[in-house]
ROGU-825842 format. One record per residue: residue number from 1; residue in three letters; x, y, z of N, C-alpha, C, O in turn. Coordinates in steps of 0.2 Angstrom, whole numbers, plus 5000, padded with zeros to 4 digits. Atoms other than C-alpha are relative to their C-alpha. Example, Ala and Ser with C-alpha at 12.3 -4.5 7.8 and 13.67 -1.06 7.14 Angstrom:
2
+------+------+------+------+------+-------+-------+-------+------+------+------+------+------+------+
: resi : resn : n_px : n_py : n_pz : ca_px : ca_py : ca_pz : c_px : c_py : c_pz : o_px : o_py : o_pz :
+------+------+------+------+------+-------+-------+-------+------+------+------+------+------+------+
:    1 :  ALA : 5004 : 4994 : 5000 :  5062 :  4978 :  5039 : 5004 : 5006 : 5000 : 5009 : 5005 : 5003 :
:    2 :  SER : 4996 : 4994 : 4999 :  5068 :  4995 :  5036 : 4996 : 5005 : 5003 : 4999 : 5011 : 5004 :
+------+------+------+------+------+-------+-------+-------+------+------+------+------+------+------+
# end
This chain:
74
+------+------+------+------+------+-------+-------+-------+------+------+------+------+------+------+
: resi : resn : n_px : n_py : n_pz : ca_px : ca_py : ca_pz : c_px : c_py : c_pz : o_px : o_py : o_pz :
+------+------+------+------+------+-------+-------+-------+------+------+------+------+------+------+
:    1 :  UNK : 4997 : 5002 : 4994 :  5508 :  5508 :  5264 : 4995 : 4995 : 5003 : 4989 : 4996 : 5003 :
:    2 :  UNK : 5003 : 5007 : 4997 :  5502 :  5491 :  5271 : 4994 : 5003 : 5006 : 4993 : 5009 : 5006 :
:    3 :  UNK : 5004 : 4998 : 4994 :  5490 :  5493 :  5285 : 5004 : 4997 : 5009 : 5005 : 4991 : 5010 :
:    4 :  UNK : 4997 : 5002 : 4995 :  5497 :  5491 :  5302 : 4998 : 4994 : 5003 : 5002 : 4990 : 5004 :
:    5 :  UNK : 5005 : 5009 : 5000 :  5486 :  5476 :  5305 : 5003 : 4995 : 5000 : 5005 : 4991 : 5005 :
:    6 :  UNK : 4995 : 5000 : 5006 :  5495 :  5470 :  5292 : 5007 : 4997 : 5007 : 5006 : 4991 : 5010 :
:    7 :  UNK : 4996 : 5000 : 4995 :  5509 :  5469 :  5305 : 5000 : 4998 : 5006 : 5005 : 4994 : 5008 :
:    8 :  UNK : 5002 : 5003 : 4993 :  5503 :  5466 :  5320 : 4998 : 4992 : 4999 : 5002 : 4988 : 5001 :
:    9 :  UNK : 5000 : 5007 : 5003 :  5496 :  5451 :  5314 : 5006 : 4995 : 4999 : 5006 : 4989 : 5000 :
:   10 :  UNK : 4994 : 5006 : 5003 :  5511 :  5443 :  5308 : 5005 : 5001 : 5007 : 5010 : 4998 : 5007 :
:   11 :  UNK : 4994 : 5001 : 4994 :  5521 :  5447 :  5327 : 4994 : 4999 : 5004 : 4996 : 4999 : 5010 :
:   12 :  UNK : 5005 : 5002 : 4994 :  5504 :  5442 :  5338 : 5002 : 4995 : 5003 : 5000 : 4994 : 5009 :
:   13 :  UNK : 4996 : 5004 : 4994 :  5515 :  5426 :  5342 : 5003 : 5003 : 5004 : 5002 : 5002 : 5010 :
:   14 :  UNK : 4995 : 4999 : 4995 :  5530 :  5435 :  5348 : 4997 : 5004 : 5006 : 5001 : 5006 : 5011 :
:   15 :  UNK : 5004 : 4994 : 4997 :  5516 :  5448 :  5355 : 5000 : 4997 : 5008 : 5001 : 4999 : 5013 :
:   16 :  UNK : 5002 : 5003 : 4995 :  5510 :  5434 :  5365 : 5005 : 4996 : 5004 : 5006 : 4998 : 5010 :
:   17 :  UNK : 4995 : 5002 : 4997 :  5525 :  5424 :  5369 : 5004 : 5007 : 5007 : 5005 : 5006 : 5013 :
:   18 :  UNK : 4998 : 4996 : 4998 :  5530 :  5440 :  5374 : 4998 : 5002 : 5007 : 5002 : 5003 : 5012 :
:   19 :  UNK : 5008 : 4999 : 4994 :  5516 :  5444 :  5388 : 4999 : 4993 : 5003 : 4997 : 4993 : 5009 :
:   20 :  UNK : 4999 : 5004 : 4995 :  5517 :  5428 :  5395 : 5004 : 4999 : 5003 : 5003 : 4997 : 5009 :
:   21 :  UNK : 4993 : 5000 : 4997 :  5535 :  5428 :  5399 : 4999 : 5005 : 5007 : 4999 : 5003 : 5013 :
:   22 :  UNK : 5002 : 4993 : 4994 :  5530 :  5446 :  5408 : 4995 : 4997 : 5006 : 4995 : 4999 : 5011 :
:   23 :  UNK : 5006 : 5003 : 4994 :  5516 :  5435 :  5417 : 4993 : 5001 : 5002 : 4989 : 5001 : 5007 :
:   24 :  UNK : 5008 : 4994 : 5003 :  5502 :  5444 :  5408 : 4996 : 4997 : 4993 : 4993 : 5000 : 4989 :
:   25 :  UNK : 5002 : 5001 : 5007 :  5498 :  5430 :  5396 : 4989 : 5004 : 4996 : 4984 : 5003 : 4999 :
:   26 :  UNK : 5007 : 4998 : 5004 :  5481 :  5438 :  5384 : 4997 : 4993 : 4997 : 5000 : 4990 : 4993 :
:   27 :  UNK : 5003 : 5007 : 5004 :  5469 :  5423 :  5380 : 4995 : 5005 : 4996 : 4992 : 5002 : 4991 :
:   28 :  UNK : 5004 : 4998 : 5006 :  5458 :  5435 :  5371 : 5001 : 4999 : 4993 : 4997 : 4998 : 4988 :
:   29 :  UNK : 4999 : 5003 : 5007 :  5470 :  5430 :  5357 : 4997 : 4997 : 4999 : 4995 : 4997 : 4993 :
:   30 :  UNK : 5003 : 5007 : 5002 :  5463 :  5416 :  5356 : 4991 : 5001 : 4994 : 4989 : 4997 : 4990 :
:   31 :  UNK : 5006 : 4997 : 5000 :  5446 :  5426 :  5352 : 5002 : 5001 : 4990 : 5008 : 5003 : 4989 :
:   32 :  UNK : 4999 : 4996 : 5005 :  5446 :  5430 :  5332 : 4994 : 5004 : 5000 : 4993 : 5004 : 4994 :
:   33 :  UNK : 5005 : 4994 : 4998 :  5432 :  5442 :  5336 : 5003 : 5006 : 5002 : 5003 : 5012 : 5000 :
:   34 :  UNK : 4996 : 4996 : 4994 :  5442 :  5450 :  5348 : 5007 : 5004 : 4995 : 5009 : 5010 : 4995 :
:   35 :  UNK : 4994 : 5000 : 5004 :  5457 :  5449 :  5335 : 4999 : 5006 : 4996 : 5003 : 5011 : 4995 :
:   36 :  UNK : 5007 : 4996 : 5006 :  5444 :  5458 :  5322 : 5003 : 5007 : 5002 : 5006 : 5011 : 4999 :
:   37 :  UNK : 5002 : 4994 : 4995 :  5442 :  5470 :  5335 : 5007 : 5005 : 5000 : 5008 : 5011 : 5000 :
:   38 :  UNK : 4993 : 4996 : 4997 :  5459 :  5474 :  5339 : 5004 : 5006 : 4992 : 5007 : 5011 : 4991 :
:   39 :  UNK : 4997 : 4998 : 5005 :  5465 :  5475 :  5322 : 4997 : 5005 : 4996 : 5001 : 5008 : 4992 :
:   40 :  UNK : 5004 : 4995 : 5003 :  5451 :  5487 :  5316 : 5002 : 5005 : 5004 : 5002 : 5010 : 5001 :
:   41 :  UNK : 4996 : 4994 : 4995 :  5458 :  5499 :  5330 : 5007 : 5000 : 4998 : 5008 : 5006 : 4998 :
:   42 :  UNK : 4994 : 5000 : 5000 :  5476 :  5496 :  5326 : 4999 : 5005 : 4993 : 5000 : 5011 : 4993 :
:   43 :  UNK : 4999 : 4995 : 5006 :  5472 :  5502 :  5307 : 4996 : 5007 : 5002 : 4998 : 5012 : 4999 :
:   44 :  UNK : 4999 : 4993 : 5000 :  5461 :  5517 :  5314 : 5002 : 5006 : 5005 : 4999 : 5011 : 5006 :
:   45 :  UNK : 4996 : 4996 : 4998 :  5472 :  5524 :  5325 : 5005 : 5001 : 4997 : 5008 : 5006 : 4999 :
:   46 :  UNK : 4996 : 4997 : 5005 :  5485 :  5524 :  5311 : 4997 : 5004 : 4997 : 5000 : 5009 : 4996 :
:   47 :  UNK : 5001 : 4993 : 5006 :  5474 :  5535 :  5299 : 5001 : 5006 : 5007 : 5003 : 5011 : 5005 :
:   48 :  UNK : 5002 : 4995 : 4997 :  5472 :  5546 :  5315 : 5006 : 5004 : 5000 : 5006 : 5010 : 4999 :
:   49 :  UNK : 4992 : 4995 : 5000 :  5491 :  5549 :  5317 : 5002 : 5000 : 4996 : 5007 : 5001 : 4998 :
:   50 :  UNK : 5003 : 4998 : 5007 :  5491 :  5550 :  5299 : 4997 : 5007 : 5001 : 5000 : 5012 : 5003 :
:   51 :  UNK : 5002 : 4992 : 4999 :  5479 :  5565 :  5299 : 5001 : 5003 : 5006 : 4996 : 5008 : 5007 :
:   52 :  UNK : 4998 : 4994 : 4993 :  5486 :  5574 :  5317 : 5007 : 5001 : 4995 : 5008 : 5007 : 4994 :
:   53 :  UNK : 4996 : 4996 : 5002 :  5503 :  5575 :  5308 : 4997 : 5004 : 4993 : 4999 : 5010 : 4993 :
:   54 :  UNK : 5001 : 4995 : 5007 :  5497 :  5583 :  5292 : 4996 : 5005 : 5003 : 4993 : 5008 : 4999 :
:   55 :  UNK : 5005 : 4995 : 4996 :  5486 :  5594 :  5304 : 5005 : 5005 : 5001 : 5004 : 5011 : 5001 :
:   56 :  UNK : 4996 : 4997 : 4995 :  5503 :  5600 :  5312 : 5004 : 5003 : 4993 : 5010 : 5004 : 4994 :
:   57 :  UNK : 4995 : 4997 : 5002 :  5509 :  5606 :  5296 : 5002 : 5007 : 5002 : 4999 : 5011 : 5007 :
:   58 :  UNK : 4999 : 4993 : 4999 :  5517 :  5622 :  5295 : 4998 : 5007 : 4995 : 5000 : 5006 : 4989 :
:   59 :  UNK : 5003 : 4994 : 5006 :  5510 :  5638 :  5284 : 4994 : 4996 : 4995 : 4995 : 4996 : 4989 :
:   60 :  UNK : 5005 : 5004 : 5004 :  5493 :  5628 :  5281 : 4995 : 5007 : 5002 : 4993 : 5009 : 5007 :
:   61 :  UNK : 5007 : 4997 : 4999 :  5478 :  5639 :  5277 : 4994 : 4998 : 5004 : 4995 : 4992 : 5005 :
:   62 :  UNK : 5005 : 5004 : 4997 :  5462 :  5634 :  5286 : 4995 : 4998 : 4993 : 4993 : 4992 : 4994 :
:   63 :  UNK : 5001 : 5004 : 5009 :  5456 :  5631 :  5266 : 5003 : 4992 : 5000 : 5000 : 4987 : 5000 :
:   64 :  UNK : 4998 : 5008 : 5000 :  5468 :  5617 :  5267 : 4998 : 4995 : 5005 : 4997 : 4989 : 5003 :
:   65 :  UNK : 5002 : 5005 : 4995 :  5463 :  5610 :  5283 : 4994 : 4996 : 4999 : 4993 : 4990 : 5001 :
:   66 :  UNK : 5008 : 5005 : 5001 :  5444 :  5607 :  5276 : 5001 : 4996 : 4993 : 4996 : 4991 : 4992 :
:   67 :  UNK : 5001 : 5007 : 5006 :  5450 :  5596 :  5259 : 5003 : 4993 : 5005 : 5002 : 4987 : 5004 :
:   68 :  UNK : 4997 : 5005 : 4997 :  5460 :  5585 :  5271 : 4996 : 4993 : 5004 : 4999 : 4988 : 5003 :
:   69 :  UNK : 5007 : 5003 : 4998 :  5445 :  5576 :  5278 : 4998 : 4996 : 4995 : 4996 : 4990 : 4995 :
:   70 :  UNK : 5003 : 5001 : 5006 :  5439 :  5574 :  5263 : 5004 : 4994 : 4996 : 5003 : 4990 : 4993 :
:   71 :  UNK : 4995 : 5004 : 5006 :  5454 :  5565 :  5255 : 4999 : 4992 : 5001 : 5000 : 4987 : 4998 :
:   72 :  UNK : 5001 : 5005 : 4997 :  5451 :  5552 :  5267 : 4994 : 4995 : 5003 : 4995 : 4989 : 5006 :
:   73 :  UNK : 5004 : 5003 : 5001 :  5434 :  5548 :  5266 : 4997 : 4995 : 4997 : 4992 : 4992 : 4998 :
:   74 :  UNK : 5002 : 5007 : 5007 :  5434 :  5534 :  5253 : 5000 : 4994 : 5004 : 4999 : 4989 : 5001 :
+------+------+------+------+------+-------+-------+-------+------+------+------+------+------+------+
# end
């Protein structure tokens, strides 16, 4: 699966078109630092909701919970 980023990225026009209408234009876009920044937050707040659902299995051992970490560390 792509990376959310990945996405965000490609709607950051309508993002912003979007929030200026509202009367909230963001000039940080303007920033690729900032962009950087954001986008590094966008993909690790997906792994996170990513591993919270797999946390929330049901009939998981506490076994299973310590490789789960691990698969994810690469």
């Amino acid at each position: 699966m792509p990376c959310q980023s990945v996405f965000f990225f490609h709607l950051r026009g309508e993002i912003e078109n979007f929030l200026k209408k509202k009367g909230k234009p963001v000039i940080k876009f303007q920033s690729s630092e900032w962009m950087q920044d954001l986008a590094f937050m966008v993909d690790i707040t997906q792994h996170l909701n990513n591993l919270n659902k797999m946390l929330q299995g049901r009939r998981r051992l506490v076994t299973h919970y310590y490789n789960i970490p691990h698969v994810h560390s690469n």
